[in-house]
C-alpha positions in Angstrom: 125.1 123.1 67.9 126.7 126.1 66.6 125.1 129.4 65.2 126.7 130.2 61.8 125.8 132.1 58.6 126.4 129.0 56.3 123.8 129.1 53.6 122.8 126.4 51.6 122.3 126.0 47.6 119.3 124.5 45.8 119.2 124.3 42.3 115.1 125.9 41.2 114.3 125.5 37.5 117.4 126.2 36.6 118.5 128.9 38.7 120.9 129.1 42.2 118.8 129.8 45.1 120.6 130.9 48.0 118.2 129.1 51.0 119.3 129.3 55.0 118.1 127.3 58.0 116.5 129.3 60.4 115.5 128.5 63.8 112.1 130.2 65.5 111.8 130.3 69.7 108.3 130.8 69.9 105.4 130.4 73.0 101.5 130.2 72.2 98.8 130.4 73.9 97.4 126.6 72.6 93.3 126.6 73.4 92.4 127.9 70.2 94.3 125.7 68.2 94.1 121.7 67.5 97.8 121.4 68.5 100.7 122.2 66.8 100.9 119.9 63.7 99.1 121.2 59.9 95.9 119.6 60.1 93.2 119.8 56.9 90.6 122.5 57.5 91.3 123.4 61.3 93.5 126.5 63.0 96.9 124.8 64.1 100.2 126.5 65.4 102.0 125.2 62.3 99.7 126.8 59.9 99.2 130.1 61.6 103.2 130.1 61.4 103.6 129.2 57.7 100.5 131.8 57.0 103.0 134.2 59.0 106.2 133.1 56.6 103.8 133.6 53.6 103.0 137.1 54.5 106.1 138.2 55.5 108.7 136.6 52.8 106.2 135.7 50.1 107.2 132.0 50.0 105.4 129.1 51.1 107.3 127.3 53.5 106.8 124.3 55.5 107.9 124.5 58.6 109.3 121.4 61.5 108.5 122.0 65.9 110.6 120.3 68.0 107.9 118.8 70.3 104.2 118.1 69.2 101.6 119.8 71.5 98.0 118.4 71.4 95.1 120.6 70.9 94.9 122.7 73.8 98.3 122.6 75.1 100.6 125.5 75.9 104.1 126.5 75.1 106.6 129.0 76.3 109.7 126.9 74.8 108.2 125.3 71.1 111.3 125.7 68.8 110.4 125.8 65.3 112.8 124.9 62.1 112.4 126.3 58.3 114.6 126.8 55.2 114.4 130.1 53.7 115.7 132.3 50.7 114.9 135.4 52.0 117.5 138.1 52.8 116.0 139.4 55.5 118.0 139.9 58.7 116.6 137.2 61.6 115.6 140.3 63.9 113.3 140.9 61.1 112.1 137.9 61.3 110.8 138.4 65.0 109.1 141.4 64.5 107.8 140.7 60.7 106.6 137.2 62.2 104.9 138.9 65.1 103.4 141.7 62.8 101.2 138.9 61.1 100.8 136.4 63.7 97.6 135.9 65.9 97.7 137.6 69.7 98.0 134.0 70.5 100.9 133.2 69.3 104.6 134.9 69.6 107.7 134.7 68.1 110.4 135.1 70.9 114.0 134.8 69.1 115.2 134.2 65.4 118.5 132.1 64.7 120.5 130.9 61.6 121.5 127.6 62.1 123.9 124.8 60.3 121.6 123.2 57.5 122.2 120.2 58.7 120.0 120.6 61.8 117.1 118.9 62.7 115.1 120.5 65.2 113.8 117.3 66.1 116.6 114.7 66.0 119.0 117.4 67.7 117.4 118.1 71.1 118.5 116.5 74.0 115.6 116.6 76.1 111.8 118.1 76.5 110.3 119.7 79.8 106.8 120.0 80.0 104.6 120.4 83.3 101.5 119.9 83.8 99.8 122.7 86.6 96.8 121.7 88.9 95.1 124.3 91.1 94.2 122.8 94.8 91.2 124.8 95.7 87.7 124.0 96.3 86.0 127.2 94.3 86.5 127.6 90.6 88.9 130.4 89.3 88.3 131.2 85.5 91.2 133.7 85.6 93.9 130.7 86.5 92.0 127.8 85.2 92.8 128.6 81.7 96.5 127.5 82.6 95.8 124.5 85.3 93.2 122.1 86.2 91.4 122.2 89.5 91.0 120.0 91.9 89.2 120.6 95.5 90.1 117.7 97.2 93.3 118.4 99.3 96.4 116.7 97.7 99.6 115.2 99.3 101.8 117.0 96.9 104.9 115.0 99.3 102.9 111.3 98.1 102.7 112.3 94.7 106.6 113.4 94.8 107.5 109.9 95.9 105.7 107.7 93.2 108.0 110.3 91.0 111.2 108.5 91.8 109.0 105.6 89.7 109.1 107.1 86.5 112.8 108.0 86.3 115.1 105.9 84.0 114.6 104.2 80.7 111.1 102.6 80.9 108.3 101.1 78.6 105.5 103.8 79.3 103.1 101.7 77.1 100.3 102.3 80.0 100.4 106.1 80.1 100.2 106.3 76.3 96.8 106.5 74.4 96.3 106.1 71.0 98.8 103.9 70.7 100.1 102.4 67.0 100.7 103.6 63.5 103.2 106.7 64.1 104.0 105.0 67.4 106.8 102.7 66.6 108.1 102.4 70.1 106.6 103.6 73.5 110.1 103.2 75.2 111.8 106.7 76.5 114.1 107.8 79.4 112.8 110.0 81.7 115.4 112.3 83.2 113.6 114.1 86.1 109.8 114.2 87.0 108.9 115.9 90.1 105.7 117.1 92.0 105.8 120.5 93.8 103.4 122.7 95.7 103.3 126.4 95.7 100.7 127.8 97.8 97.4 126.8 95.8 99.5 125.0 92.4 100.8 121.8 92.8 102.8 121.8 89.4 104.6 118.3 87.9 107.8 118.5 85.9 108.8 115.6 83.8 112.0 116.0 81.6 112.5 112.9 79.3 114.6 112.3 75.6 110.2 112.3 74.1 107.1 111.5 74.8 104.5 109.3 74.2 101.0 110.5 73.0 99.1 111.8 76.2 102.3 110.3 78.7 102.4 113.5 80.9 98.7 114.1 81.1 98.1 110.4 82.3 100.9 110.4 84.4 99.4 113.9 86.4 96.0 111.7 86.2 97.7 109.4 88.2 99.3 111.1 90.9 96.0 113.0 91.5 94.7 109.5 92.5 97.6 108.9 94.3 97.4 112.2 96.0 94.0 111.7 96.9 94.4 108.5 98.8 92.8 106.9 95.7 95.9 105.2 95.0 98.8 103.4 96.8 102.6 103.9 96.0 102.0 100.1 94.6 99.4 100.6 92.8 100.9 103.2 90.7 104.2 101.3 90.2 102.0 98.1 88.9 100.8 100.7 86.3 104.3 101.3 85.0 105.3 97.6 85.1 101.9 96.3 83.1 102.8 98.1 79.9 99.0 97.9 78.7 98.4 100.4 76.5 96.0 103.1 78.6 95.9 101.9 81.5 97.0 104.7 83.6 94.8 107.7 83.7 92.2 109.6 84.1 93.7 111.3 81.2 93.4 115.1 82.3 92.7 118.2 80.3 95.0 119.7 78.2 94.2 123.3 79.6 97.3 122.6 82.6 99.9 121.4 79.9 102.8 123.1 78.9 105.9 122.7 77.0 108.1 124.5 79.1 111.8 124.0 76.7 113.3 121.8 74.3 116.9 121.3 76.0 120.0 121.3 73.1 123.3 119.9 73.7 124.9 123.8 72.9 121.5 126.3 73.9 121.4 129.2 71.4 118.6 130.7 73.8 118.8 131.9 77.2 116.7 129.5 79.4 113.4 130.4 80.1 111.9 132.0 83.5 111.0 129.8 85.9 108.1 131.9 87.2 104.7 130.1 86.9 102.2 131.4 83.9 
């Protein structure tokens, strides 16, 4: 994936329009909103964007995210695709796009891309993790980025039934919702990894997608396991059954966060590894 200057031509009653594909780093803040896709009549990340690109170039543009969120879901790595006739330079484009944009919402880096892209179809590989906060007494500061829970957990347990979920599998029981825009609920999970930090026992999962709710059910899981609630077994025989919400408790969207969107050729310096 190479940056380049190539424009692209549309023909617009009657006239040449000069349009180029640029590319948006961007992190939000995702409680406020009901995820990241347009929805009718409710605040999304898509439409606080496209109200941004409306303000700042005068067009209406429709804009493409390389990973959905749900409602409630972070991001420091959402990468976010548009087509554009506006001549303004991209570093304009940060600062314009941040000048009309909520608190809550950031645009990191600009980028003109090949037309051909597809934010989408091009990335290698999504990392989210999901943060849970091992304490017994609340904390409203840091809950609003994990989920508590005050039982102690075997963060070392939960790292094993890991090793489970890595490889090409049918994740049919960690998916909710599923049919319709769910054709297949089949993807390869590269890595997926329970840590402790002091208080945060943090999971990292890096797959090709993800299914609808896969990494929330899947942290719902290994809390069990951690917990003593589940065996090794057990959580394996949840993998293998392939019944459509089985694994769970779902948990909240509050300790989810979509960390990158891996490319084949990165035209972003990776992100910190530092915890929110």
């Amino acid at each position: 994936m190479m940056l380049s200057t190539v424009a692209d031509f549309e023909v617009e009653k009657g006239n040449l329009v000069t349009t180029t594909r640029m590319v948006l780093a961007t992190e939000y803040y995702g409680t406020n909103y009901y995820g990241s896709q347009w929805q009718a009549g409710v605040p999304t990340i898509q439409s606080e964007i496209e109200k941004a690109l409306r303000g700042l170039t005068g067009e209406t543009i429709r804009v493409a995210m390389a990973s959905r969120t749900d409602a409630g879901v972070h991001a420091r790595g959402q990468v976010v695709s548009f087509r554009t006739s506006s001549v303004l330079p991209r570093e304009a484009f940060v600062s314009g796009l941040n000048h009309y944009l909520p608190k809550d919402i950031a645009v990191k880096s600009a980028h003109i891309m090949e037309d051909s892209f597809d934010v989408r179809r091009a990335a290698a590989s999504r990392q989210y993790r999901y943060s849970i906060l091992n304490i017994r007494t609340r904390s409203p500061l840091r809950e609003a980025f994990a989920y508590r829970v005050a039982g102690t957990l075997d963060a070392d347990t939960m790292n094993q039934a890991c090793r489970a979920l890595v490889g090409e599998h049918d994740f049919a029981s960690f998916a909710s919702g599923v049919g319709g825009e769910e054709k297949s609920t089949v993807r390869r999970v590269y890595q997926a990894e329970v840590t402790r930090k002091g208080e945060l026992v943090v999971l990292d999962m890096v797959a090709n997608a993800f299914v609808r709710h896969q990494v929330r059910s899947t942290a719902g899981c290994l809390v069990s396991v951690g917990l003593g609630r589940m065996s090794l077994d057990e959580f394996r025989s949840i993998i293998e059954a392939k019944q459509p919400g089985l694994a769970g408790p779902t948990l909240p969207a509050c300790g989810l966060c979509l960390v990158r969107v891996n490319y084949p050729h990165p035209f972003e310096e990776e992100n910190s590894d530092e915890d929110l």
